[in-house]
PDB file of the backbone (N, CA, C, O) and the ligand in Angstrom, with CONECT records:
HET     ZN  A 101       1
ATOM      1  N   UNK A   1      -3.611  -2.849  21.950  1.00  0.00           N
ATOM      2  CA  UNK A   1      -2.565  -2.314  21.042  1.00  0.00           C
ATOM      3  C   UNK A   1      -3.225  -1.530  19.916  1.00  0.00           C
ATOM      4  O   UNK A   1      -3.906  -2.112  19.072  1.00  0.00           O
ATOM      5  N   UNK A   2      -2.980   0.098  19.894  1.00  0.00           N
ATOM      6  CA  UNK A   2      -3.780   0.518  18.786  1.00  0.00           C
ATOM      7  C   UNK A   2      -2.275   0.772  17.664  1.00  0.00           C
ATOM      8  O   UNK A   2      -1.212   1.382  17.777  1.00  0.00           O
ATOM      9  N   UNK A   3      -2.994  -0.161  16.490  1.00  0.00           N
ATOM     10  CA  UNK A   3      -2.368  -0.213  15.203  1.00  0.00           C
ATOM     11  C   UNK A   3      -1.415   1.592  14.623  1.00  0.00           C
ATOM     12  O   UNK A   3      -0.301   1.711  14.112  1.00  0.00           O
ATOM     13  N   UNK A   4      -2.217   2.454  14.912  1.00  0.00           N
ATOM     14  CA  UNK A   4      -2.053   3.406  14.661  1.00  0.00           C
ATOM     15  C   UNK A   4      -1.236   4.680  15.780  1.00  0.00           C
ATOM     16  O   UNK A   4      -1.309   5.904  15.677  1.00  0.00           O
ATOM     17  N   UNK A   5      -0.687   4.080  16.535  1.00  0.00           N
ATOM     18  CA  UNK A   5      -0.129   4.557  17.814  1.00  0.00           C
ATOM     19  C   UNK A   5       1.349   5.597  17.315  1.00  0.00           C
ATOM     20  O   UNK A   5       2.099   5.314  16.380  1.00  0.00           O
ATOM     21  N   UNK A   6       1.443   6.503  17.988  1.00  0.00           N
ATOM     22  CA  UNK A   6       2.469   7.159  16.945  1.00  0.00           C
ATOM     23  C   UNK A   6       3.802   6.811  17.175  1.00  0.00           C
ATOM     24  O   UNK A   6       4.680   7.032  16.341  1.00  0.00           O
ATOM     25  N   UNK A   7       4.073   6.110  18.599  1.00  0.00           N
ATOM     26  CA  UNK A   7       4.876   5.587  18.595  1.00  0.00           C
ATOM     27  C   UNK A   7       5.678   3.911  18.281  1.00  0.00           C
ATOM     28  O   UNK A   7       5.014   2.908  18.019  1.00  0.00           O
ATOM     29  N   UNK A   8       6.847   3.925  18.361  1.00  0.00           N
ATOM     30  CA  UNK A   8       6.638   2.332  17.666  1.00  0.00           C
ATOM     31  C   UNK A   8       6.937   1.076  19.171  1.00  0.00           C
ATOM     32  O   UNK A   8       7.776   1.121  20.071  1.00  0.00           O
ATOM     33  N   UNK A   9       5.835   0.063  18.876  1.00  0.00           N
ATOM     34  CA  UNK A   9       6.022  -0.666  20.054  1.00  0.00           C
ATOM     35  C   UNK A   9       7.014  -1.482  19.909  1.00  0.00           C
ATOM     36  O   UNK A   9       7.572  -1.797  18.857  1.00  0.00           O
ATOM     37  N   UNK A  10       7.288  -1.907  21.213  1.00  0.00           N
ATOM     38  CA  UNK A  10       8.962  -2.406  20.998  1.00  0.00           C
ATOM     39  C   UNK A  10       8.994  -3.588  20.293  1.00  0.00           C
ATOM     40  O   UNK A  10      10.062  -3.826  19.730  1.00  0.00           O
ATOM     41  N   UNK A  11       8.028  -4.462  20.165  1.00  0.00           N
ATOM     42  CA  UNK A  11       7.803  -5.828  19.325  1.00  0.00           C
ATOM     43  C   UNK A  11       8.637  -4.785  17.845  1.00  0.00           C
ATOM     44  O   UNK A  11       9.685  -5.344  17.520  1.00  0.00           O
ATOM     45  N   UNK A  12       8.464  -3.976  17.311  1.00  0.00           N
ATOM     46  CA  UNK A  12       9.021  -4.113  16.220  1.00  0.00           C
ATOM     47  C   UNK A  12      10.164  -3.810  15.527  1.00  0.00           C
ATOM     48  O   UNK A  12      10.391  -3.669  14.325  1.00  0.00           O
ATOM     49  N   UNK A  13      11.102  -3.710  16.891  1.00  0.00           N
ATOM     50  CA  UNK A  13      12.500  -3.234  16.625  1.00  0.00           C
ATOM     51  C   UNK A  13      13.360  -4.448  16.041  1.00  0.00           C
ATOM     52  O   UNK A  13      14.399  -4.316  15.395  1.00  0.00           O
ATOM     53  N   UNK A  14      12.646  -5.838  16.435  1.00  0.00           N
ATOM     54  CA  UNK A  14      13.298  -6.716  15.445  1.00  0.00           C
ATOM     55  C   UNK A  14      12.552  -7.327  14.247  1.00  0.00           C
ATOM     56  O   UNK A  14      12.425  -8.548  14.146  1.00  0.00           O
ATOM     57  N   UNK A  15      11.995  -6.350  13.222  1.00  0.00           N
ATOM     58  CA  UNK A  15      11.412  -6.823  12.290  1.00  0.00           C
ATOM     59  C   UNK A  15      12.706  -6.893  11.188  1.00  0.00           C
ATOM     60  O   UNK A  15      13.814  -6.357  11.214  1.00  0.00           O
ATOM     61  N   UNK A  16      12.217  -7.572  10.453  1.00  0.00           N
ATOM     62  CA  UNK A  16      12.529  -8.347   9.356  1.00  0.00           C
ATOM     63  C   UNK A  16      12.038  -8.020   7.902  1.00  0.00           C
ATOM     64  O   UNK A  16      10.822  -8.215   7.881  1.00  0.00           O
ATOM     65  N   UNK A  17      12.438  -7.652   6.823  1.00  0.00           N
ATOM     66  CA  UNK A  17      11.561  -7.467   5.661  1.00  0.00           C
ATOM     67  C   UNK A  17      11.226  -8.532   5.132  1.00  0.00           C
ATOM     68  O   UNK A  17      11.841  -9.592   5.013  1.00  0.00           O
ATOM     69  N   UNK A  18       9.867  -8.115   4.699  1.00  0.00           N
ATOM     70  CA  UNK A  18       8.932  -9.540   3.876  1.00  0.00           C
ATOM     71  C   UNK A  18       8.710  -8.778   2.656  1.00  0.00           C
ATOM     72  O   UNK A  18       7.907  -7.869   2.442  1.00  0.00           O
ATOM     73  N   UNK A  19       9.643  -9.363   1.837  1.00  0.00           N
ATOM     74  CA  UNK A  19       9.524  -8.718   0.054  1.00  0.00           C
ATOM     75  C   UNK A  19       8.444  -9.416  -0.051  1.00  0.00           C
ATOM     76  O   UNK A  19       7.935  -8.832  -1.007  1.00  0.00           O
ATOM     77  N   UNK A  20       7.474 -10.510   0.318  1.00  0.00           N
ATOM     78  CA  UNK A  20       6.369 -10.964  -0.464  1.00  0.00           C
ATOM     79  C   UNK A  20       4.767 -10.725   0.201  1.00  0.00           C
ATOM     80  O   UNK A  20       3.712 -11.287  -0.093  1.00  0.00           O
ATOM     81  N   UNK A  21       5.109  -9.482   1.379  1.00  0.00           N
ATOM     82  CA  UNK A  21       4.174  -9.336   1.519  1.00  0.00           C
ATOM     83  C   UNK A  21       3.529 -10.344   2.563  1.00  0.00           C
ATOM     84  O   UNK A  21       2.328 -10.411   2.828  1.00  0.00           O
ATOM     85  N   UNK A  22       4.682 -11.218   3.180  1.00  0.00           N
ATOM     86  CA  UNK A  22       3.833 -12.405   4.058  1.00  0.00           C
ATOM     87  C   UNK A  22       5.111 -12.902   5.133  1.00  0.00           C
ATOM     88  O   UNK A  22       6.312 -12.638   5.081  1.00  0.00           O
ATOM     89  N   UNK A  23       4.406 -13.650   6.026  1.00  0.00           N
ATOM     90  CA  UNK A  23       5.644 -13.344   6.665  1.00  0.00           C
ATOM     91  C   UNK A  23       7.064 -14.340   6.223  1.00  0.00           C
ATOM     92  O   UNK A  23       6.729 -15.488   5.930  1.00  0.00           O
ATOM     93  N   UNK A  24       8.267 -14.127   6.154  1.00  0.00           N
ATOM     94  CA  UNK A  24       9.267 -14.677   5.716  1.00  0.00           C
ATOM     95  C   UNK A  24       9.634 -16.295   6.058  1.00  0.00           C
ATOM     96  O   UNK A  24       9.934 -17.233   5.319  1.00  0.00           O
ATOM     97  N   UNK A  25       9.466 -16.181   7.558  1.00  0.00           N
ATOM     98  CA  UNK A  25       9.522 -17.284   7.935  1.00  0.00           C
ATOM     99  C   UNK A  25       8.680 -18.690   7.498  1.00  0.00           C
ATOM    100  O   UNK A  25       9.107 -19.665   6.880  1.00  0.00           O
ATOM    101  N   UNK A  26       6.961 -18.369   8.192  1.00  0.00           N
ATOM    102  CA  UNK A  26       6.223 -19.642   7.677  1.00  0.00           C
ATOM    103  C   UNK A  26       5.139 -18.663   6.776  1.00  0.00           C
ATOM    104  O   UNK A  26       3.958 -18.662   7.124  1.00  0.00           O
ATOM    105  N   UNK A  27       5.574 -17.836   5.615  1.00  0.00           N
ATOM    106  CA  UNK A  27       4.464 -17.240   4.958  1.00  0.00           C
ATOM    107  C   UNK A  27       3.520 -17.178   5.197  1.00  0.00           C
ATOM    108  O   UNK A  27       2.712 -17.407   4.296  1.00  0.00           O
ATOM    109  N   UNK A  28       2.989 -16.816   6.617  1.00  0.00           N
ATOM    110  CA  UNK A  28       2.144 -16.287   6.763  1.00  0.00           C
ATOM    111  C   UNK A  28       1.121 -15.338   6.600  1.00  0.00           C
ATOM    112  O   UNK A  28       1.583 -14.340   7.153  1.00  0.00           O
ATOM    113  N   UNK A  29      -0.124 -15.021   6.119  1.00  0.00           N
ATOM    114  CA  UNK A  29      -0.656 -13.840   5.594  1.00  0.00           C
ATOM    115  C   UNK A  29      -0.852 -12.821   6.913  1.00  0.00           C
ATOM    116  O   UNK A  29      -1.346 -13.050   8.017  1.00  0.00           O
ATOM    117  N   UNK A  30      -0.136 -11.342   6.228  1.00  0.00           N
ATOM    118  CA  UNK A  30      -0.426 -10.427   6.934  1.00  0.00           C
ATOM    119  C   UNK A  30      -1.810 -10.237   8.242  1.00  0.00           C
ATOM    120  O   UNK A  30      -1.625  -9.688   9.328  1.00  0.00           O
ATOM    121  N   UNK A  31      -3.337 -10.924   7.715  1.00  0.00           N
ATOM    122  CA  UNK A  31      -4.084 -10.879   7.867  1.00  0.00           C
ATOM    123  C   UNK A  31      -4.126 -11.597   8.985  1.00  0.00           C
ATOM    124  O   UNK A  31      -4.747 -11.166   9.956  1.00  0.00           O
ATOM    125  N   UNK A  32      -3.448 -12.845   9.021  1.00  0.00           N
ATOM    126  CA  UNK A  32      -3.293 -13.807  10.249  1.00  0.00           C
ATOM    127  C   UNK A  32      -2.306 -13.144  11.393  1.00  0.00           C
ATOM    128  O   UNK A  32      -2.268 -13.609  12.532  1.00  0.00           O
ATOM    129  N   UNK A  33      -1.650 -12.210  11.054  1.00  0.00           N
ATOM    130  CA  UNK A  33      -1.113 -11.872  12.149  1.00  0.00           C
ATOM    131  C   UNK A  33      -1.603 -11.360  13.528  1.00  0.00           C
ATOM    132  O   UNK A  33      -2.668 -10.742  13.540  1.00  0.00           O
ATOM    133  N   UNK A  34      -0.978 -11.540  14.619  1.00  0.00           N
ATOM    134  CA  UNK A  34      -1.026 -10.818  15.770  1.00  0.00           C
ATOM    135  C   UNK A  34      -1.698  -9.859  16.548  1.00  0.00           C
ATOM    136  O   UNK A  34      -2.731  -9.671  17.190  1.00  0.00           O
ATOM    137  N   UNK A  35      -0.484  -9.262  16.146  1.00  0.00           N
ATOM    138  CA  UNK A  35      -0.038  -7.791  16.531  1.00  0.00           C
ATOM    139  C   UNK A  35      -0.086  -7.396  14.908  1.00  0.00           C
ATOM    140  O   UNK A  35      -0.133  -8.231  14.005  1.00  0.00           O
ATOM    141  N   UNK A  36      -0.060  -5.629  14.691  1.00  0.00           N
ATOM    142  CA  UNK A  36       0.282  -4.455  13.767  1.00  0.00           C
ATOM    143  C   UNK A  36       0.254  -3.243  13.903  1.00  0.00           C
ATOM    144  O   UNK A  36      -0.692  -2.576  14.322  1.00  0.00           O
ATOM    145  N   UNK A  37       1.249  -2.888  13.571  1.00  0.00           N
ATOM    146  CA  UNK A  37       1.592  -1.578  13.829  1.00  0.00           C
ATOM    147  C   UNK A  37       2.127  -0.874  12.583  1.00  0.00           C
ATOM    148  O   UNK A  37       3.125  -1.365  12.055  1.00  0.00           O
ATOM    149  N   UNK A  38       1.478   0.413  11.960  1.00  0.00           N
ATOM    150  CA  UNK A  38       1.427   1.334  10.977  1.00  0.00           C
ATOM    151  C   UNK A  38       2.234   2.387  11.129  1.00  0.00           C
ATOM    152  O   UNK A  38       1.830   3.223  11.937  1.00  0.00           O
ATOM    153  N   UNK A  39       3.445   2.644  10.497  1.00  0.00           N
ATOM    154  CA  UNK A  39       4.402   3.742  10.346  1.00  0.00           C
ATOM    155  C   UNK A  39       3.638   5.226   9.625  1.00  0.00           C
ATOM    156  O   UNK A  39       4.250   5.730   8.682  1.00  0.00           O
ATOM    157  N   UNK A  40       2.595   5.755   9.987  1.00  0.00           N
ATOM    158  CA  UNK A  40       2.161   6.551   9.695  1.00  0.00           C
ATOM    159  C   UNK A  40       2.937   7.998   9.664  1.00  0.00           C
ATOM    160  O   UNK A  40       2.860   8.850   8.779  1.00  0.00           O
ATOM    161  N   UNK A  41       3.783   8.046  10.998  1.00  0.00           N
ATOM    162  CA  UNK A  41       4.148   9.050  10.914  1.00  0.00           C
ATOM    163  C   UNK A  41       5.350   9.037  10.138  1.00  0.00           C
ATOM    164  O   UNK A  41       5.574  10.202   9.808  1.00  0.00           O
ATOM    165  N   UNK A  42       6.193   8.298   9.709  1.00  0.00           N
ATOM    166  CA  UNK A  42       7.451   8.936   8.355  1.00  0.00           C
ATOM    167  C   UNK A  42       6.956   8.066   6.627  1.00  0.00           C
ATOM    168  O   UNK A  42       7.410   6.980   6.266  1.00  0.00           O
ATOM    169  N   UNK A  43       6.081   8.811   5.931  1.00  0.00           N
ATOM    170  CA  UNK A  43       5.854   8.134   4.680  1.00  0.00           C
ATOM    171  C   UNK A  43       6.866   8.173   3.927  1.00  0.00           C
ATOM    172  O   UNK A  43       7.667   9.037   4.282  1.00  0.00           O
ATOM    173  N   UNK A  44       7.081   7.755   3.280  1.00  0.00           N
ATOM    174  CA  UNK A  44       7.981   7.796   2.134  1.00  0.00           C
ATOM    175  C   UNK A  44       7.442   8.120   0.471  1.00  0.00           C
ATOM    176  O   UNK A  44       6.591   7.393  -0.042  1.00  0.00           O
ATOM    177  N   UNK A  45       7.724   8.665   0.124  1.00  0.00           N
ATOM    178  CA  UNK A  45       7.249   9.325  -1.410  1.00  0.00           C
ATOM    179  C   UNK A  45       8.497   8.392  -1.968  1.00  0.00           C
ATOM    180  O   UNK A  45       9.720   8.379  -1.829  1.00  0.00           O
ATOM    181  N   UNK A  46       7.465   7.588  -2.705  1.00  0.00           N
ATOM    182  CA  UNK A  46       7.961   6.267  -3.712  1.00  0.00           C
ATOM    183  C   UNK A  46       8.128   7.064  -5.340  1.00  0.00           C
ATOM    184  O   UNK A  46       7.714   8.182  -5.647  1.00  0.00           O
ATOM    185  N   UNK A  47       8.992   5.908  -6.353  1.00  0.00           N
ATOM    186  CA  UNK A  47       9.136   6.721  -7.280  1.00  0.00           C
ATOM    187  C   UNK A  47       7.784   6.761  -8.199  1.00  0.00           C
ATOM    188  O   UNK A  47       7.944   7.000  -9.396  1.00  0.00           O
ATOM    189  N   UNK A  48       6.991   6.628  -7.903  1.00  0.00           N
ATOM    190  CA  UNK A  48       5.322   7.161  -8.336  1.00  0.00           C
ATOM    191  C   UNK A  48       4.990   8.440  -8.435  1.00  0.00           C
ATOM    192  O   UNK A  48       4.464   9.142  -9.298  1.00  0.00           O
ATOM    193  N   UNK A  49       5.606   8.664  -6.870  1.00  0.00           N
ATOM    194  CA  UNK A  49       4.947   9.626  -6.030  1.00  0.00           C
ATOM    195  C   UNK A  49       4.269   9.754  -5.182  1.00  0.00           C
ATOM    196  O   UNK A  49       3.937  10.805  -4.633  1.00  0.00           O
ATOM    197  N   UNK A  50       3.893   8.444  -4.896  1.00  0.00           N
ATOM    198  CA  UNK A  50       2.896   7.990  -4.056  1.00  0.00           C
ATOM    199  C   UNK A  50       3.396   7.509  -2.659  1.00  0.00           C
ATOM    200  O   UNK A  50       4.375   6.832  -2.345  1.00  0.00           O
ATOM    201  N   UNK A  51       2.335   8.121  -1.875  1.00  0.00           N
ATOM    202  CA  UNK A  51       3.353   7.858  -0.526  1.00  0.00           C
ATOM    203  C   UNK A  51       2.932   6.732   0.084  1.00  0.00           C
ATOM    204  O   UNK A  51       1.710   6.606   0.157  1.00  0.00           O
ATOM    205  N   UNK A  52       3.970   5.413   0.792  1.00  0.00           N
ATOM    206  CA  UNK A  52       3.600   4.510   1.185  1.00  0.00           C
ATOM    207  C   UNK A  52       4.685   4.938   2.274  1.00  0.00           C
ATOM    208  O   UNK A  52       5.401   5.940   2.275  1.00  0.00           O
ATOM    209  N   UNK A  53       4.566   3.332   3.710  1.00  0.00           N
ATOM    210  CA  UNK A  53       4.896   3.586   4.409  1.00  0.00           C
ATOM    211  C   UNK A  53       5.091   2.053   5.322  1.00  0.00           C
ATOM    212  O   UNK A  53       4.563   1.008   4.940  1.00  0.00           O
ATOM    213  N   UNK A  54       5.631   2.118   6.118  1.00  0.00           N
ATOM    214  CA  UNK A  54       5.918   0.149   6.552  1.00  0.00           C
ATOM    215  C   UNK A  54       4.971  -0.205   7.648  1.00  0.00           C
ATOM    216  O   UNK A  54       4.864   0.320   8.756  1.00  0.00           O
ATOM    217  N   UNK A  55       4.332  -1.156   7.148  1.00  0.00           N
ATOM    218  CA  UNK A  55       3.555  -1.800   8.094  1.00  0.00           C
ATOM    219  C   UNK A  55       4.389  -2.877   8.521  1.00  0.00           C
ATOM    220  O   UNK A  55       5.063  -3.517   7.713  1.00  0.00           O
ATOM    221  N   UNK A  56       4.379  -3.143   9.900  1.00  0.00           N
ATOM    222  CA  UNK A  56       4.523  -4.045  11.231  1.00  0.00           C
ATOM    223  C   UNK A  56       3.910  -5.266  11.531  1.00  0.00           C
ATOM    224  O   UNK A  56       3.265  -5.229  12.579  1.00  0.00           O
ATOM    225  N   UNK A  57       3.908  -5.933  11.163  1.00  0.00           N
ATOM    226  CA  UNK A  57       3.428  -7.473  11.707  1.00  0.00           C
ATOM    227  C   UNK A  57       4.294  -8.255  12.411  1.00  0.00           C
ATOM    228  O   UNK A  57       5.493  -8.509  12.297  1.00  0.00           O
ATOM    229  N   UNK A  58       3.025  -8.738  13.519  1.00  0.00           N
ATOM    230  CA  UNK A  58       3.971  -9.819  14.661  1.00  0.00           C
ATOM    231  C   UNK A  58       2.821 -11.128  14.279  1.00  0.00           C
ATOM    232  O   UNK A  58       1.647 -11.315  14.600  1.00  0.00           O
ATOM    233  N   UNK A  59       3.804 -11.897  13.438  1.00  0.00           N
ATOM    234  CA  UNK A  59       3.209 -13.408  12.798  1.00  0.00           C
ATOM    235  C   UNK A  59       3.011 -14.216  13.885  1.00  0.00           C
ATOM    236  O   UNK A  59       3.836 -14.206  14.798  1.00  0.00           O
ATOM    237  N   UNK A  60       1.611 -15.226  13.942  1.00  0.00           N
ATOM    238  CA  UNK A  60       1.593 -16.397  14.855  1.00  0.00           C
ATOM    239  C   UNK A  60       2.969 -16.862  15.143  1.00  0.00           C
ATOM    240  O   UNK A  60       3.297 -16.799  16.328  1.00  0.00           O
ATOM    241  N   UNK A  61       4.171 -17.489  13.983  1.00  0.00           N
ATOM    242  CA  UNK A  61       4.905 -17.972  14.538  1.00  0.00           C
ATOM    243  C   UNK A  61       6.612 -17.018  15.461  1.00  0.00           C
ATOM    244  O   UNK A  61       7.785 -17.283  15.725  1.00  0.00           O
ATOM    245  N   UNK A  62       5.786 -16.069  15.582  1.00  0.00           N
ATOM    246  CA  UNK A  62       6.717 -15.316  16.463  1.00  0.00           C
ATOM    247  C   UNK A  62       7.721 -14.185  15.559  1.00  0.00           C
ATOM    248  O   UNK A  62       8.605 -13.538  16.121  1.00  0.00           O
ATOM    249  N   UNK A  63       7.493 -14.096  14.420  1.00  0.00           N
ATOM    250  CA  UNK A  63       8.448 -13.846  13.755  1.00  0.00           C
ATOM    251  C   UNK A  63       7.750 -12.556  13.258  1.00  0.00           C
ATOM    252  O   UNK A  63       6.676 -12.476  12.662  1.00  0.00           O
ATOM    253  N   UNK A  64       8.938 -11.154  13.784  1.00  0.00           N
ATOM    254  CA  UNK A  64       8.588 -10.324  13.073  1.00  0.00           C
ATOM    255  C   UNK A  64       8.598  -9.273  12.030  1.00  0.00           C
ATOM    256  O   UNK A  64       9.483  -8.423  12.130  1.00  0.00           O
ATOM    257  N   UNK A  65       7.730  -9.186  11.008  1.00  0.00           N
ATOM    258  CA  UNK A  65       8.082  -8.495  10.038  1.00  0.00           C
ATOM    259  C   UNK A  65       7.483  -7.065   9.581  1.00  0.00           C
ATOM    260  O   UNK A  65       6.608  -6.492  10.230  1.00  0.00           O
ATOM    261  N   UNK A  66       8.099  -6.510   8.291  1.00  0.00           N
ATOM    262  CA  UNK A  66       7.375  -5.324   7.876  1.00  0.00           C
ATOM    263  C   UNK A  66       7.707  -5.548   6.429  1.00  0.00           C
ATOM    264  O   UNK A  66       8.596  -6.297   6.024  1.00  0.00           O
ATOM    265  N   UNK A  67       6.729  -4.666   5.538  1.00  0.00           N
ATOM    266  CA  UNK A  67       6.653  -4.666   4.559  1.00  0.00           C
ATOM    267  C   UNK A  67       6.133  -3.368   4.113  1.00  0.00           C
ATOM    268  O   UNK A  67       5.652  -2.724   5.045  1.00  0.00           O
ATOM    269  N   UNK A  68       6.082  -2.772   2.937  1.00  0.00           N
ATOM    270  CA  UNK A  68       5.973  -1.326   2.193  1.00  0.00           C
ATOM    271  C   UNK A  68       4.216  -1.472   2.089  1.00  0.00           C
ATOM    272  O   UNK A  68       3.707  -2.480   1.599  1.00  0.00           O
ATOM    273  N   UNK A  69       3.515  -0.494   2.542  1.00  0.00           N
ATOM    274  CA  UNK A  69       2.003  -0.671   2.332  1.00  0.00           C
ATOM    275  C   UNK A  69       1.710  -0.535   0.921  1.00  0.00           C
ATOM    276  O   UNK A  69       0.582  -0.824   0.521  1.00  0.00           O
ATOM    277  N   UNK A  70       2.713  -0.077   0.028  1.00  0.00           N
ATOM    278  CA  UNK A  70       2.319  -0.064  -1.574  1.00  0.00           C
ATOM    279  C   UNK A  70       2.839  -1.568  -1.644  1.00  0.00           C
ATOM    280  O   UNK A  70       2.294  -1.899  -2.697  1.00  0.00           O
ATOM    281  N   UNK A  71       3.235  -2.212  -1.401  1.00  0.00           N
ATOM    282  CA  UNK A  71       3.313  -3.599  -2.016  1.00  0.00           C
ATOM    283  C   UNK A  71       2.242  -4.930  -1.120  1.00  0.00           C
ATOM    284  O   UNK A  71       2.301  -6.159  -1.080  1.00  0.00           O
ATOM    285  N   UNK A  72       1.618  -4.229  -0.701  1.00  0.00           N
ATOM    286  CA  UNK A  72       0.001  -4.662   0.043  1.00  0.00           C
ATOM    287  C   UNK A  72      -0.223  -5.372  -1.507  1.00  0.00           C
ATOM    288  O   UNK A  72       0.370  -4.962  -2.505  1.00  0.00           O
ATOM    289  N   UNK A  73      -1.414  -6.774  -1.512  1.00  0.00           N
ATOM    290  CA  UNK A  73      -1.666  -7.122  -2.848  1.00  0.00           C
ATOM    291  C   UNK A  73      -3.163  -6.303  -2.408  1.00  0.00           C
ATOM    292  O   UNK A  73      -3.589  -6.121  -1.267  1.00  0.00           O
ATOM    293  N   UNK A  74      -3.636  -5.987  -3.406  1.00  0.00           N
ATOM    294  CA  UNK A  74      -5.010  -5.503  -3.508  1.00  0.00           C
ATOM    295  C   UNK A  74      -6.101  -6.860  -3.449  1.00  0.00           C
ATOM    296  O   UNK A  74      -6.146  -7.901  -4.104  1.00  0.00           O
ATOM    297  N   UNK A  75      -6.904  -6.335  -2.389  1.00  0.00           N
ATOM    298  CA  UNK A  75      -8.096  -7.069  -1.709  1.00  0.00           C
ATOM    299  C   UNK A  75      -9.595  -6.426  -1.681  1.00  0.00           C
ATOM    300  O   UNK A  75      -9.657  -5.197  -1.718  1.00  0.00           O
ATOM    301  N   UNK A  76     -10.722  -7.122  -1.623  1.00  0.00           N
ATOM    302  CA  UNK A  76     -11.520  -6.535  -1.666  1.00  0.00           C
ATOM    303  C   UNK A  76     -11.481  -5.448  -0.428  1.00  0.00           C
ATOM    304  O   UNK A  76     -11.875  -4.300  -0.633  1.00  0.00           O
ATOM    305  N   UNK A  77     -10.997  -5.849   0.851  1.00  0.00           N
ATOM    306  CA  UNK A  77     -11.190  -4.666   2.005  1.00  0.00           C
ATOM    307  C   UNK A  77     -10.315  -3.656   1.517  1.00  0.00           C
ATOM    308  O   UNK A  77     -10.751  -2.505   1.537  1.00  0.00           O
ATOM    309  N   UNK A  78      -9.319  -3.830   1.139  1.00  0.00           N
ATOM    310  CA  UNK A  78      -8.205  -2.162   0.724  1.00  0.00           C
ATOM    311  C   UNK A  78      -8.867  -1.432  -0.381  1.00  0.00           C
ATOM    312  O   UNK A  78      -8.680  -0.230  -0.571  1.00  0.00           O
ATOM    313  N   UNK A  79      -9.735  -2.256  -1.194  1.00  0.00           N
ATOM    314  CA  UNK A  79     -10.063  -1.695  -2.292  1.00  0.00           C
ATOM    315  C   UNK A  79     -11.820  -0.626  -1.834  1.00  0.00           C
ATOM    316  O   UNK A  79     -12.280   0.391  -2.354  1.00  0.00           O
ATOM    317  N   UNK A  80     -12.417  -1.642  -0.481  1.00  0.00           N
ATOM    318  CA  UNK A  80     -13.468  -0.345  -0.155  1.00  0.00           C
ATOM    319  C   UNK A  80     -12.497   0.593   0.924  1.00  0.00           C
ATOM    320  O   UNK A  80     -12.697   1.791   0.725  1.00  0.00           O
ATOM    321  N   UNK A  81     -12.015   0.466   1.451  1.00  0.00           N
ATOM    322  CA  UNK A  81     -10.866   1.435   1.911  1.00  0.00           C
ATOM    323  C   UNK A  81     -10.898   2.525   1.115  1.00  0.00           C
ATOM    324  O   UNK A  81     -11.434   3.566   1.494  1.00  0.00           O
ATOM    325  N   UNK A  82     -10.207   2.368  -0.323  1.00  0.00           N
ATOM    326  CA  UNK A  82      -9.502   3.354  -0.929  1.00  0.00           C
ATOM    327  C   UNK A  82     -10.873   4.244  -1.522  1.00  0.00           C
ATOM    328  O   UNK A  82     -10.737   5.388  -1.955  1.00  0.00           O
ATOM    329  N   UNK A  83     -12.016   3.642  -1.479  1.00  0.00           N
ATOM    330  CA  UNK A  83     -13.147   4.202  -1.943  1.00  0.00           C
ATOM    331  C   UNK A  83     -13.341   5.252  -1.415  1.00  0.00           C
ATOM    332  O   UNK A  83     -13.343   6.395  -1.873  1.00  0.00           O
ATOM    333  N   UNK A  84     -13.618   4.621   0.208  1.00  0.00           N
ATOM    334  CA  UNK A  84     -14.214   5.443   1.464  1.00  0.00           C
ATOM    335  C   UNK A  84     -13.356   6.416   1.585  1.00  0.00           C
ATOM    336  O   UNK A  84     -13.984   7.387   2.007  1.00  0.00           O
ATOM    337  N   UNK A  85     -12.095   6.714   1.420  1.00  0.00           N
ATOM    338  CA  UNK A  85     -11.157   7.681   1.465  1.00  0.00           C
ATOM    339  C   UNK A  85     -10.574   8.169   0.376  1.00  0.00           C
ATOM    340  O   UNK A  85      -9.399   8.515   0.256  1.00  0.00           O
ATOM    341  N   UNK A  86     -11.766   8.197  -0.734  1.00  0.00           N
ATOM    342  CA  UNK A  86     -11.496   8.901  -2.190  1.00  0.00           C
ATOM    343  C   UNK A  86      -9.964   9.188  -2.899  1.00  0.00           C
ATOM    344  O   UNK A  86      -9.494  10.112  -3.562  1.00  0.00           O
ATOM    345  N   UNK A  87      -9.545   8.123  -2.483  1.00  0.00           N
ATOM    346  CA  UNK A  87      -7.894   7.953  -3.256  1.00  0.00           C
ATOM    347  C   UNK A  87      -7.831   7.579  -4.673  1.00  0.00           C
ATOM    348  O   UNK A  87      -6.740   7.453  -5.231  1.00  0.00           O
TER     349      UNK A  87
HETATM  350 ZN    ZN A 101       5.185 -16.586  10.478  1.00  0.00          ZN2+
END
């Protein structure tokens, strides 16, 4: 399963929003998940300006969600991320 696929795999036609960033059901961290899949192709220009976009998670306990990649909590890996790609 590549994360970045432009189309969306069918696991995520029943996602769910996770306002906290984890999954809704057994709060699970993003990180523990599955499956993921990255909405790259429709961003959304937030009222920043900044464009984020919904990431896809299929949680161990079956349950699937998405959440806004600007409401990602900042980690050491996103943070050499944002380095390596001079954001
Ligand atoms: Zn879960």
């Amino acid at each position: 399963m590549d994360a970045f696929s432009p189309l969306p795999p069918a696991w995520t036609q029943t996602a769910i929003h996770g306002l906290q960033f984890c999954c809704p059901r057994c709060h699970g961290a993003a990180s523990q998940a599955q499956k993921v899949w990255i909405n790259r192709q429709s961003p959304v220009i937030g009222e920043d300006y900044r464009r984020r976009w919904q990431e896809f998670y299929h949680c161990d306990c079956e349950q699937v969600w998405w959440a806004w990649s600007s409401d990602r909590p900042p980690s050491d890996l996103t943070k050499k991320d944002s380095e390596a790609n001079g954001i």
